[in-house]
Structure formats: structure tokens, C-alpha cells
Biopython code that builds the backbone (N, CA, C, O; Angstrom):
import numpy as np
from Bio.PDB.StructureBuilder import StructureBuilder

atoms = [
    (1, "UNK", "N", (-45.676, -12.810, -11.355)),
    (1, "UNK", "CA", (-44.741, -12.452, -12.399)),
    (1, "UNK", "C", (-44.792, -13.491, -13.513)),
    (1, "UNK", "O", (-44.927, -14.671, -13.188)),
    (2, "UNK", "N", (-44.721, -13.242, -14.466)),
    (2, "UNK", "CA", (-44.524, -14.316, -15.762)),
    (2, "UNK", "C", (-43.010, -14.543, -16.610)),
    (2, "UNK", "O", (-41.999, -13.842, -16.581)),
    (3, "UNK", "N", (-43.123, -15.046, -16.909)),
    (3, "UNK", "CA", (-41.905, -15.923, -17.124)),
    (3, "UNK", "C", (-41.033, -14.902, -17.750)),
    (3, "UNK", "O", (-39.841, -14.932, -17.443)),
    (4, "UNK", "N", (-41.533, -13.830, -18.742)),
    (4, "UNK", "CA", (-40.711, -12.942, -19.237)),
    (4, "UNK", "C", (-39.796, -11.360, -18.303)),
    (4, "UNK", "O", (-38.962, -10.621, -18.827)),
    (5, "UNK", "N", (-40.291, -11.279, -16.972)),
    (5, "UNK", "CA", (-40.301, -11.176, -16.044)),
    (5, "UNK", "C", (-38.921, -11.405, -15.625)),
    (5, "UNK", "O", (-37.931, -10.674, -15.587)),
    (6, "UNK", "N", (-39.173, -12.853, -15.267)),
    (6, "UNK", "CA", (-38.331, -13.554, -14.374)),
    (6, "UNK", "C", (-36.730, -13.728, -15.030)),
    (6, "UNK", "O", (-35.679, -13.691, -14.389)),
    (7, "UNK", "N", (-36.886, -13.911, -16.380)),
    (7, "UNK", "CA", (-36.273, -14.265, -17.256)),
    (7, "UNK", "C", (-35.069, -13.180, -17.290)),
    (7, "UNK", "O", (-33.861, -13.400, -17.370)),
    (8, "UNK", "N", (-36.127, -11.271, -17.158)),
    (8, "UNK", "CA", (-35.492, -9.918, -17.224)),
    (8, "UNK", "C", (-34.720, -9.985, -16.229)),
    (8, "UNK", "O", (-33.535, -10.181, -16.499)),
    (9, "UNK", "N", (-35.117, -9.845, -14.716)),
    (9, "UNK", "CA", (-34.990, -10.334, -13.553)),
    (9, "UNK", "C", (-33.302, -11.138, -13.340)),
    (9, "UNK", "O", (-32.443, -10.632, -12.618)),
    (10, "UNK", "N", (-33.116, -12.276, -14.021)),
    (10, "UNK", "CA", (-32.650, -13.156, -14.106)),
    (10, "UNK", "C", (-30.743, -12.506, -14.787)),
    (10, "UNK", "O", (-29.591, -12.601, -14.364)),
    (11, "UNK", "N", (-31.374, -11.928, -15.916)),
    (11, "UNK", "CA", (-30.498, -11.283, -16.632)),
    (11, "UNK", "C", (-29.762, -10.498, -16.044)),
    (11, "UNK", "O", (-28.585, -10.791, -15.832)),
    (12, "UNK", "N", (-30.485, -8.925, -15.520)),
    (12, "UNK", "CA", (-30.311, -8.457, -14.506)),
    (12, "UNK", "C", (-29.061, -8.582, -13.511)),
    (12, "UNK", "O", (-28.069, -7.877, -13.325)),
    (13, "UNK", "N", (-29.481, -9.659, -13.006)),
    (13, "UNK", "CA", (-28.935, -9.966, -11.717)),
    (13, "UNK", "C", (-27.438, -10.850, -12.311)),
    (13, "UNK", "O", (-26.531, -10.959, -11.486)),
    (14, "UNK", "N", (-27.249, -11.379, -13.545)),
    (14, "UNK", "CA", (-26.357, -11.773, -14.156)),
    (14, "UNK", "C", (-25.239, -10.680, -14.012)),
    (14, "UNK", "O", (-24.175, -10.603, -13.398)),
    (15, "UNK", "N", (-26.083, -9.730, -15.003)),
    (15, "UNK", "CA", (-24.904, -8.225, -15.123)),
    (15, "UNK", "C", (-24.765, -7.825, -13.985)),
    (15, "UNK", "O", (-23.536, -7.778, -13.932)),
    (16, "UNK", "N", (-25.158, -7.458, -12.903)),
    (16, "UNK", "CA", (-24.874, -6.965, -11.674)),
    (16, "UNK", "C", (-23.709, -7.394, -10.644)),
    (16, "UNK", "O", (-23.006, -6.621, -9.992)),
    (17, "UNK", "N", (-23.659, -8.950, -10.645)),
    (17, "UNK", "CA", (-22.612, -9.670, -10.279)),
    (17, "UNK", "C", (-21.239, -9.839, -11.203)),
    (17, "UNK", "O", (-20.094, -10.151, -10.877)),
    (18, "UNK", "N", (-21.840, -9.495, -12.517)),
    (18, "UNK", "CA", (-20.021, -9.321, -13.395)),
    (18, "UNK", "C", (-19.577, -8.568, -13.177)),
    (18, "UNK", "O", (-18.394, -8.601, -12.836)),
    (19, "UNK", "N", (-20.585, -6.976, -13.285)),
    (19, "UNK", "CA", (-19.679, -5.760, -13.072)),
    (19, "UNK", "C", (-19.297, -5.941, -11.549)),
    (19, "UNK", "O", (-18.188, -5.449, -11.342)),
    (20, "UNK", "N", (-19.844, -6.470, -10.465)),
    (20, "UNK", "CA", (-19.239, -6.351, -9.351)),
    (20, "UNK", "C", (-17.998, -7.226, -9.006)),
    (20, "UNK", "O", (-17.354, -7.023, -7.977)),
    (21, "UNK", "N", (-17.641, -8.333, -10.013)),
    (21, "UNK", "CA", (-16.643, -9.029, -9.831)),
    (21, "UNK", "C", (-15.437, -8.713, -10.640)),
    (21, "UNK", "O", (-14.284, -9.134, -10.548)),
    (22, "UNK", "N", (-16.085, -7.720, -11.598)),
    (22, "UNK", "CA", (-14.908, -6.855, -12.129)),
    (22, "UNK", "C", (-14.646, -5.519, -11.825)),
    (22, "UNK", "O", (-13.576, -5.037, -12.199)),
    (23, "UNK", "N", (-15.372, -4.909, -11.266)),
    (23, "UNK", "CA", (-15.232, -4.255, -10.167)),
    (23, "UNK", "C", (-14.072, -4.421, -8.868)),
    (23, "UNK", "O", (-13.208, -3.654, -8.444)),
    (24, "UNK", "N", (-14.482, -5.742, -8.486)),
    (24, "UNK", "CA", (-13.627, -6.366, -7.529)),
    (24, "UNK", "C", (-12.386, -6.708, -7.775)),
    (24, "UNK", "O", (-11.462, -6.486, -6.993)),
    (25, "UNK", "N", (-12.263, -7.300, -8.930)),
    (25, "UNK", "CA", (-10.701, -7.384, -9.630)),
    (25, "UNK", "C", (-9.603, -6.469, -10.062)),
    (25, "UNK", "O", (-8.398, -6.475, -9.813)),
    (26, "UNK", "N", (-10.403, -5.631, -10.824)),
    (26, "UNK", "CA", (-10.113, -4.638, -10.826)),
    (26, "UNK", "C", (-9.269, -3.304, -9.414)),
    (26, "UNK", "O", (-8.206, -2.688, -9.505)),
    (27, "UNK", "N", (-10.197, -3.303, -8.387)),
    (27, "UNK", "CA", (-9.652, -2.837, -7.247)),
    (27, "UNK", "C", (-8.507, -3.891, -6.596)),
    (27, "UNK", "O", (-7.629, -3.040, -6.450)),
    (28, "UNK", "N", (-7.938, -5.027, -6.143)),
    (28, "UNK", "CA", (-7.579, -5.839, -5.775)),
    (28, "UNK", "C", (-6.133, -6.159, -6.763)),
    (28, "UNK", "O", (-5.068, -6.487, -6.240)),
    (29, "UNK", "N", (-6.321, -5.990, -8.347)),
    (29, "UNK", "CA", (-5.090, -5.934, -9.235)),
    (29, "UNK", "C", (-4.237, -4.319, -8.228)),
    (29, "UNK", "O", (-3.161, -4.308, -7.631)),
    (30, "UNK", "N", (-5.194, -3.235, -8.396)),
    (30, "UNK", "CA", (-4.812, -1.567, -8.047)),
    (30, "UNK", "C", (-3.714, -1.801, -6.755)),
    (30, "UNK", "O", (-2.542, -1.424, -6.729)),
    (31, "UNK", "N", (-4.240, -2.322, -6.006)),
    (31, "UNK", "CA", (-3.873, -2.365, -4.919)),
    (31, "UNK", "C", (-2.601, -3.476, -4.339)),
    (31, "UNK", "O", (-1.859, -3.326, -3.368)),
    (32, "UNK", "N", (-2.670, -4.607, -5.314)),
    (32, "UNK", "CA", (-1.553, -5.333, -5.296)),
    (32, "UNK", "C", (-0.445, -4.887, -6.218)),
    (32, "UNK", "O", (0.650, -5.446, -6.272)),
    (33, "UNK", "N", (-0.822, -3.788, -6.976)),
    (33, "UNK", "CA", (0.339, -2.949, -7.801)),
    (33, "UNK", "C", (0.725, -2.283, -7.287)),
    (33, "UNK", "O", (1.817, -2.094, -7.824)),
    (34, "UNK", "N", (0.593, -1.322, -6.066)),
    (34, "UNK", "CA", (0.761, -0.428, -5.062)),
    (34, "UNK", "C", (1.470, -1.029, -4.106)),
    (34, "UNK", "O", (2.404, -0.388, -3.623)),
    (35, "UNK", "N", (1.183, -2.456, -3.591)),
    (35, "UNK", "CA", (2.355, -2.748, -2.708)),
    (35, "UNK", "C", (3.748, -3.562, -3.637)),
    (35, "UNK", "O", (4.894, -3.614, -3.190)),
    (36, "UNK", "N", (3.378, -4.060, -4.792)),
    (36, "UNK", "CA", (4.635, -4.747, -5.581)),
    (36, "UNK", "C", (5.462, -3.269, -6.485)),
    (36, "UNK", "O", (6.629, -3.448, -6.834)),
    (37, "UNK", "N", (4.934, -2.181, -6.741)),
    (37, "UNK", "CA", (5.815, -0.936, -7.007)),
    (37, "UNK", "C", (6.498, -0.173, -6.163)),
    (37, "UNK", "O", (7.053, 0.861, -6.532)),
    (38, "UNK", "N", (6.522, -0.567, -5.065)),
    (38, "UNK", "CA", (7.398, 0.120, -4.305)),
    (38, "UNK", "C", (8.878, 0.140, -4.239)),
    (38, "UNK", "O", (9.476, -0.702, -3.568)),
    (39, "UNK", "N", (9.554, 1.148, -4.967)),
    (39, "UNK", "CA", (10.775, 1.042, -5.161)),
    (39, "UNK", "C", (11.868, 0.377, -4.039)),
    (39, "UNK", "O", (11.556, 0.370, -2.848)),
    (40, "UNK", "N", (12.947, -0.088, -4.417)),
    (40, "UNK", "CA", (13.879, -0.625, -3.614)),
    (40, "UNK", "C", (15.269, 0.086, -3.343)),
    (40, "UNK", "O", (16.239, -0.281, -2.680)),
    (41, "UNK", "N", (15.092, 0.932, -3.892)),
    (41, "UNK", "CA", (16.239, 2.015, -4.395)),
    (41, "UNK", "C", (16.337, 3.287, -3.844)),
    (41, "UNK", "O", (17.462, 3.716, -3.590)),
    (42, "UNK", "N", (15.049, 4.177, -3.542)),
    (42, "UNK", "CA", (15.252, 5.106, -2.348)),
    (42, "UNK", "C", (15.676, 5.343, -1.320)),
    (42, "UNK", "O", (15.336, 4.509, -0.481)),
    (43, "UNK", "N", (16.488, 6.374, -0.839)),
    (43, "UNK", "CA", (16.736, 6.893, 0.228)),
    (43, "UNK", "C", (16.661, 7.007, 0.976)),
    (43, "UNK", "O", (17.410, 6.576, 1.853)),
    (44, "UNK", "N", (15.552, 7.765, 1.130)),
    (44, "UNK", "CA", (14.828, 8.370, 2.567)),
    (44, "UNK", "C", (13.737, 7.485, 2.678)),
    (44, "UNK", "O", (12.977, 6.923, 1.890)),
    (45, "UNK", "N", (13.927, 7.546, 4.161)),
    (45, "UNK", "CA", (13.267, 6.918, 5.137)),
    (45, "UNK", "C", (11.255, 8.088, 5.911)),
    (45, "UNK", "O", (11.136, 9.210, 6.401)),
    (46, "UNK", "N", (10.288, 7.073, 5.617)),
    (46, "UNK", "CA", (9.421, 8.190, 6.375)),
    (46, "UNK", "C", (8.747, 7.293, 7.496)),
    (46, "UNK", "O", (8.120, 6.273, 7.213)),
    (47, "UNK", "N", (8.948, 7.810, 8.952)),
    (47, "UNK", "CA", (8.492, 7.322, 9.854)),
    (47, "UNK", "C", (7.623, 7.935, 10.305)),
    (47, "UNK", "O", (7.379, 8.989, 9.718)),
    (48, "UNK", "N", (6.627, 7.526, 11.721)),
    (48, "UNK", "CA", (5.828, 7.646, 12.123)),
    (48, "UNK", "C", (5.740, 7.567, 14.011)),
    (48, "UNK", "O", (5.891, 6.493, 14.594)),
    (49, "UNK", "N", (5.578, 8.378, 14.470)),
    (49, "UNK", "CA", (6.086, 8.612, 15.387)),
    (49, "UNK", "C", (4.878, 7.993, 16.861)),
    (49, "UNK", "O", (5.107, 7.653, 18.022)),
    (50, "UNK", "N", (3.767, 8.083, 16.141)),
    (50, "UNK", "CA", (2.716, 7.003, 16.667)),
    (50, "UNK", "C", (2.535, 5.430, 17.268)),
    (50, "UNK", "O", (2.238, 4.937, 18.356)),
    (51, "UNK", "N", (2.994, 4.778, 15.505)),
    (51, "UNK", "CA", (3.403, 3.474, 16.275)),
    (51, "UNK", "C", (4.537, 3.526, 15.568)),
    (51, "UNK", "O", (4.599, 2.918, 14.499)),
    (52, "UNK", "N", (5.422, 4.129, 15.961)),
    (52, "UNK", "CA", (6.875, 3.782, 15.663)),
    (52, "UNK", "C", (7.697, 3.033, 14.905)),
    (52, "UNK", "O", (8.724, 2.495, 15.319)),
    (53, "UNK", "N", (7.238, 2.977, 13.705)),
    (53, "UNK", "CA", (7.430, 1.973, 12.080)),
    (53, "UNK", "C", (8.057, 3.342, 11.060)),
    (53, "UNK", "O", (7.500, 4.435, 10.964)),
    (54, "UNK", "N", (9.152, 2.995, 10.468)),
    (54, "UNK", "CA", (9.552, 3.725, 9.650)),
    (54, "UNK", "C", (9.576, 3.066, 8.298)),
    (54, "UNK", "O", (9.741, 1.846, 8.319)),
    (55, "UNK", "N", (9.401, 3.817, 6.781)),
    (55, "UNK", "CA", (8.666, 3.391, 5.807)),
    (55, "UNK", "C", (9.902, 3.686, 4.661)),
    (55, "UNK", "O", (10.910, 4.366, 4.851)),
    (56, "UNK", "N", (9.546, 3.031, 3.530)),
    (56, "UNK", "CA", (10.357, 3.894, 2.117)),
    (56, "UNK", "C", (9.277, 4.852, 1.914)),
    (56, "UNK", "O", (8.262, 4.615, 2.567)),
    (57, "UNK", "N", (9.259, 5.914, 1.135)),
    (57, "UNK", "CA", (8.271, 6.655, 0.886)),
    (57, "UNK", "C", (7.559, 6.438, -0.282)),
    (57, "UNK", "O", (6.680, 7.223, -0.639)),
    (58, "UNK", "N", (7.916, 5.246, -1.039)),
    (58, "UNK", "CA", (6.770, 4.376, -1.410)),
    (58, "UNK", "C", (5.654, 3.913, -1.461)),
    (58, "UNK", "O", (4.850, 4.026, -2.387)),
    (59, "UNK", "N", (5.455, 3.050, 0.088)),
    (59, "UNK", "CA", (4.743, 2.615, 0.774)),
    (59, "UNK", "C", (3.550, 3.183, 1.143)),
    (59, "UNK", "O", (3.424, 4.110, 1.942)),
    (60, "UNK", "N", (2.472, 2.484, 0.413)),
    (60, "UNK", "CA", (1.148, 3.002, 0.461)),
    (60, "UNK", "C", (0.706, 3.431, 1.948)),
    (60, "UNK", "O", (-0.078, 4.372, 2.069)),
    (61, "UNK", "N", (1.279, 2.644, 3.271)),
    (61, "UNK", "CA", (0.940, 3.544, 4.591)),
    (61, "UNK", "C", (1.304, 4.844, 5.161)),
    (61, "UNK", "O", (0.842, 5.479, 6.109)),
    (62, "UNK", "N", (2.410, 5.108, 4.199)),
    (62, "UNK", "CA", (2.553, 6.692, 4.143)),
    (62, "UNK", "C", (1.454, 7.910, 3.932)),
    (62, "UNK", "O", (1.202, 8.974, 4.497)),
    (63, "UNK", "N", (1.030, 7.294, 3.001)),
    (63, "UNK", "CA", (-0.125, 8.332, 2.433)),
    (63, "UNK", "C", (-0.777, 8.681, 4.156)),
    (63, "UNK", "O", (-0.810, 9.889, 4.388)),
    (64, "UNK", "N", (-1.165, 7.975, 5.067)),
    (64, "UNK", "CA", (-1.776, 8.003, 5.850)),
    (64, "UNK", "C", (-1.044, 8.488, 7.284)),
    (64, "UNK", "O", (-1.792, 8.520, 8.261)),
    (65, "UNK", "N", (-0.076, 8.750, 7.422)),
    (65, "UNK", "CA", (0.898, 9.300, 7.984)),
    (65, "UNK", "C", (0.453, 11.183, 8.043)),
    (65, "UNK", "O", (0.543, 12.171, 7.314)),
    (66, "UNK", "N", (-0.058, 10.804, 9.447)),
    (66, "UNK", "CA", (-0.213, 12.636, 9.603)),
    (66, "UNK", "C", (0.900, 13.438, 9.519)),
    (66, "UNK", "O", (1.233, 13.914, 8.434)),
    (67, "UNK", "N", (1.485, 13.637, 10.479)),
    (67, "UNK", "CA", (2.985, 13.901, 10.786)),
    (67, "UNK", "C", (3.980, 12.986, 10.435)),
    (67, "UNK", "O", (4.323, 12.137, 11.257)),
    (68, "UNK", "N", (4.581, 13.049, 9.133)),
    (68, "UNK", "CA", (5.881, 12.131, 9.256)),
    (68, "UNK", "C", (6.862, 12.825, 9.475)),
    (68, "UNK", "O", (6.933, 14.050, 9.377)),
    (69, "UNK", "N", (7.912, 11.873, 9.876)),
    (69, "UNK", "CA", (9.439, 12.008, 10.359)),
    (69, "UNK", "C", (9.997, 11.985, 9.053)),
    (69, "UNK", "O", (9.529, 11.121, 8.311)),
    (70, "UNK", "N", (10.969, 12.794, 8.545)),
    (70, "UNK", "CA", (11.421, 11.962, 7.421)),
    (70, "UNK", "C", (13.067, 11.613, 7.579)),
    (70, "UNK", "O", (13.676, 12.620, 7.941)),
    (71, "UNK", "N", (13.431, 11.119, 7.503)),
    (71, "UNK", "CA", (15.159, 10.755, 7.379)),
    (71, "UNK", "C", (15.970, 10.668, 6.317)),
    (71, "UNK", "O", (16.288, 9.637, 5.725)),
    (72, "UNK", "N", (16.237, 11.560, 6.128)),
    (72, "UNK", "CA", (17.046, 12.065, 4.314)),
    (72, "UNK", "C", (18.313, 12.530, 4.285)),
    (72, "UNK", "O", (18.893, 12.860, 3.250)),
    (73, "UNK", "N", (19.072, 12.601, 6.095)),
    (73, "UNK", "CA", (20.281, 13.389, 5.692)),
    (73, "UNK", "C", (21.249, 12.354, 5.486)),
    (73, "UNK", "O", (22.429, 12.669, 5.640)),
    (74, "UNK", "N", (20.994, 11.284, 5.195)),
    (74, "UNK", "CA", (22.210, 10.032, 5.193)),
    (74, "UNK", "C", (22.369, 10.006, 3.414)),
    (74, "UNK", "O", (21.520, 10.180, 2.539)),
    (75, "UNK", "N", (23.591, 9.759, 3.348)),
    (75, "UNK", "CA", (23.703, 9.831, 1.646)),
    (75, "UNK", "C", (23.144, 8.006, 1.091)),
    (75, "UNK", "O", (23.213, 7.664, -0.090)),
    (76, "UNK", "N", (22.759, 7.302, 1.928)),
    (76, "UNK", "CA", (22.562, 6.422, 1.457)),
    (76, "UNK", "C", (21.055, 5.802, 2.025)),
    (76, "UNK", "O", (20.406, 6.659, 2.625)),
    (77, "UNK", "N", (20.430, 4.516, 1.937)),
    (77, "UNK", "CA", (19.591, 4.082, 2.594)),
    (77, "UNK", "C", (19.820, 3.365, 3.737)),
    (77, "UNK", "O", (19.108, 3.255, 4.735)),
    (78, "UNK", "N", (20.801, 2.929, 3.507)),
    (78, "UNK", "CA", (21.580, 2.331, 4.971)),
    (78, "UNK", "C", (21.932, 3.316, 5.901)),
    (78, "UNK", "O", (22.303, 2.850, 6.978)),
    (79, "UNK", "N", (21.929, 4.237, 5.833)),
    (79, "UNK", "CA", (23.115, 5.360, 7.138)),
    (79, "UNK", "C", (20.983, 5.632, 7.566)),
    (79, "UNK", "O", (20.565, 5.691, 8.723)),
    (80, "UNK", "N", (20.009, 5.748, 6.238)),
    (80, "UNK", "CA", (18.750, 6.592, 6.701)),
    (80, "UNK", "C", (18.307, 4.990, 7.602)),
    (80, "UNK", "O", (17.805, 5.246, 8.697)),
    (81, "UNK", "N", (18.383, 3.957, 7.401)),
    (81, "UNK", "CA", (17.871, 3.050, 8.197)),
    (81, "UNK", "C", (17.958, 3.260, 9.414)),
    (81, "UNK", "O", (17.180, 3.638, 10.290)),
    (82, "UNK", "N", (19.952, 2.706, 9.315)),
    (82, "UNK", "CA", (20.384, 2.976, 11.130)),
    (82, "UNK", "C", (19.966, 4.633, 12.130)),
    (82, "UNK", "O", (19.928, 4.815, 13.347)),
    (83, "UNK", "N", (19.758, 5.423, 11.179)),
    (83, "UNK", "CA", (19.377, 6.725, 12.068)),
    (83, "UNK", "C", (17.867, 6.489, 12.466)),
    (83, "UNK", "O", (17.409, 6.818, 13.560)),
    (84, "UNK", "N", (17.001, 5.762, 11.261)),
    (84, "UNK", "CA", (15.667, 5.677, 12.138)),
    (84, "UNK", "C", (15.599, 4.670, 13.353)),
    (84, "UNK", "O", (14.938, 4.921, 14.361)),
    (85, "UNK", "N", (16.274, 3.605, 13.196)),
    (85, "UNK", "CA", (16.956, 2.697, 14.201)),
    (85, "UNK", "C", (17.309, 3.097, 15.505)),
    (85, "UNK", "O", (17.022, 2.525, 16.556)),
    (86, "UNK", "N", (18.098, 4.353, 15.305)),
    (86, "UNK", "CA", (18.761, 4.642, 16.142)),
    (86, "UNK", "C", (17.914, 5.223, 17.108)),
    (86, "UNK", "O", (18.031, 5.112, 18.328)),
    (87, "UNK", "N", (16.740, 6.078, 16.257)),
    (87, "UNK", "CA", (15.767, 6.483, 17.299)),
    (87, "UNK", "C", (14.443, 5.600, 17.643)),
    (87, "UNK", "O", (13.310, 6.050, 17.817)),
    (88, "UNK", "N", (14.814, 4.364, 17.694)),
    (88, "UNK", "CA", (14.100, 3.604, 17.916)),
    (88, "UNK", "C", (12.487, 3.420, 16.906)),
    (88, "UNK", "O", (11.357, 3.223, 17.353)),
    (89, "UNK", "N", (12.720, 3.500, 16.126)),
    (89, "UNK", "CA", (11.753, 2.988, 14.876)),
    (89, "UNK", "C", (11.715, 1.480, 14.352)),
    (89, "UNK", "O", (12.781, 0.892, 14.164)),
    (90, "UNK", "N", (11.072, 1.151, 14.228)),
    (90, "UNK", "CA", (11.525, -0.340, 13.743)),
    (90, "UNK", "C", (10.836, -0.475, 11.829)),
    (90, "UNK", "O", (9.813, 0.038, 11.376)),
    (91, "UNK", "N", (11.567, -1.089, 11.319)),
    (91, "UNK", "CA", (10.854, -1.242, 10.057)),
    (91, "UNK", "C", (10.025, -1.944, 9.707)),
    (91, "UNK", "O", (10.043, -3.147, 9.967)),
    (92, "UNK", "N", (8.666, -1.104, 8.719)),
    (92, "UNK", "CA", (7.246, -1.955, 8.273)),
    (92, "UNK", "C", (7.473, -3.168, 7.768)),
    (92, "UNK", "O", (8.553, -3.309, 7.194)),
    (93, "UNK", "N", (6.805, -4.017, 7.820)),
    (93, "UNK", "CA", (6.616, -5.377, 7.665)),
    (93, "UNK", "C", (5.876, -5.287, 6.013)),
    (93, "UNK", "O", (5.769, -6.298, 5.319)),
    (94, "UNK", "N", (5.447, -4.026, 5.590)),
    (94, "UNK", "CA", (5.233, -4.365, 4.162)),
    (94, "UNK", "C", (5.805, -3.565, 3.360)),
    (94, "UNK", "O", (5.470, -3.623, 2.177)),
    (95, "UNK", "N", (6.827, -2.596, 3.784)),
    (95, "UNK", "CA", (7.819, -2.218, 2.697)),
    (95, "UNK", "C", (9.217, -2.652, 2.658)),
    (95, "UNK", "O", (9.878, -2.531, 1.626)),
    (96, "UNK", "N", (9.794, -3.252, 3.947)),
    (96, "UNK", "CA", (10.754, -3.788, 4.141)),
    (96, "UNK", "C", (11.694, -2.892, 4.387)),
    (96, "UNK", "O", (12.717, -3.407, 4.838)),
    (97, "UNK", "N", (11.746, -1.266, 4.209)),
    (97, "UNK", "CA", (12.707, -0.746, 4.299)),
    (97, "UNK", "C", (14.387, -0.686, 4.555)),
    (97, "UNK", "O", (15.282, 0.087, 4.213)),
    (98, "UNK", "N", (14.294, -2.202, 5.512)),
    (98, "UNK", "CA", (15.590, -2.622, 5.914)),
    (98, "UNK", "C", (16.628, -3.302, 4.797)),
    (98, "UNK", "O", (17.854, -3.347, 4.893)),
    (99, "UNK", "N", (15.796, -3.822, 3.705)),
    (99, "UNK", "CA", (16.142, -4.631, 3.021)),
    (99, "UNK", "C", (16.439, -3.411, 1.473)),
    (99, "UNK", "O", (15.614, -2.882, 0.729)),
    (100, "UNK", "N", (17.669, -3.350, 1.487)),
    (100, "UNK", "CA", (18.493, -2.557, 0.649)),
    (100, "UNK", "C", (19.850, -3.389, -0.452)),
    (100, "UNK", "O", (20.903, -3.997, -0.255)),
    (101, "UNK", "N", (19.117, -2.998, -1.502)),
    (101, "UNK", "CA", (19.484, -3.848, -3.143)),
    (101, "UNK", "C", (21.044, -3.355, -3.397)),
    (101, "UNK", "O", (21.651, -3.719, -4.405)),
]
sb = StructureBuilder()
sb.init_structure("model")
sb.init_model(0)
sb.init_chain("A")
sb.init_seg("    ")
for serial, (resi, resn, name, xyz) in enumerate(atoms, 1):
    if name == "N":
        sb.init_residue(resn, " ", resi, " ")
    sb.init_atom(name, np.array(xyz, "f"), 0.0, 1.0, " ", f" {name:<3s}", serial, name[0])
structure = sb.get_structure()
């Protein structure tokens, strides 16, 4: 190869690693906006009857929730807590559900 080559080569491989690190940033901002938007103010409760974690319906692990439970007949978020509580649900560790503003 000759130097003009190497040089292309060189370039190349420059752009390849920006777009992939903005690429990377890019996904990683998405996704830390998805767990810091999760409202604090909703209602209802969506659980999961699998491993037994109940959610705000916020919470990006919902999406993934085959069958959810949902808990909506309490007029507040507190009455929907203690009812998922009650049936033995415990609350996610990344929406906090328990924790009501």
C-alpha cells in the first residue's frame, strides 16, 4: 500500500469511530431520558405477575410486560400502592412507585 492509501485508510477509520461514538451517545442520552421522565404523579399502578414487581406505567419495563396487572381502582397512588402490596407485589427499584410527591 502507499502512503496515499494508508492515509485514506486512516481517515476512514477516523469517521467510523465518531459516528459510532455518536451513535453511542446519542442512544445512552435516549435511554437515560426514559428512565429520568417518568412521571411522579400517576395513579395507576402496572404489575407483573412473573416476578412480582409492580411499576408506574411510565417505566420503561412495562413496555415488556406480557400480561400486566393493572391497579387503577384507588382514587389515588397511595390506596393503588397498598392494593398492589396487598397482593404481594413489591415495588421496582427503578421507578420507585412507592415514592409518591
Amino acid at each position: 500500500m502507499d502512503k496515499k492509501a494508508y492515509t485514506k485508510l486512516g481517515i476512514a477509520l477516523v469517521i467510523i469511530v465518531l459516528l459510532l461514538i455518536g451513535g453511542y451517545k446519542l442512544y445512552s442520552d435516549s435511554l437515560e431520558n426514559d428512565f429520568n421522565n417518568i412521571s411522579t404523579v400517576e395513579i395507576e399502578r402496572v404489575a407483573e405477575s412473573y416476578t412480582g414487581v409492580y411499576h408506574r406505567p411510565g417505566c420503561p419495563k412495562v413496555k415488556t410486560i406480557l400480561q400486566p396487572i393493572i391497579f387503577d381502582e384507588g382514587k389515588t397512588a397511595e390506596e393503588n400502592n397498598k392494593q398492589a402490596k396487598a397482593e404481594g407485589y413489591t415495588p421496582c427499584k427503578r421507578c420507585h412507585p412507592e415514592q409518591v410527591k
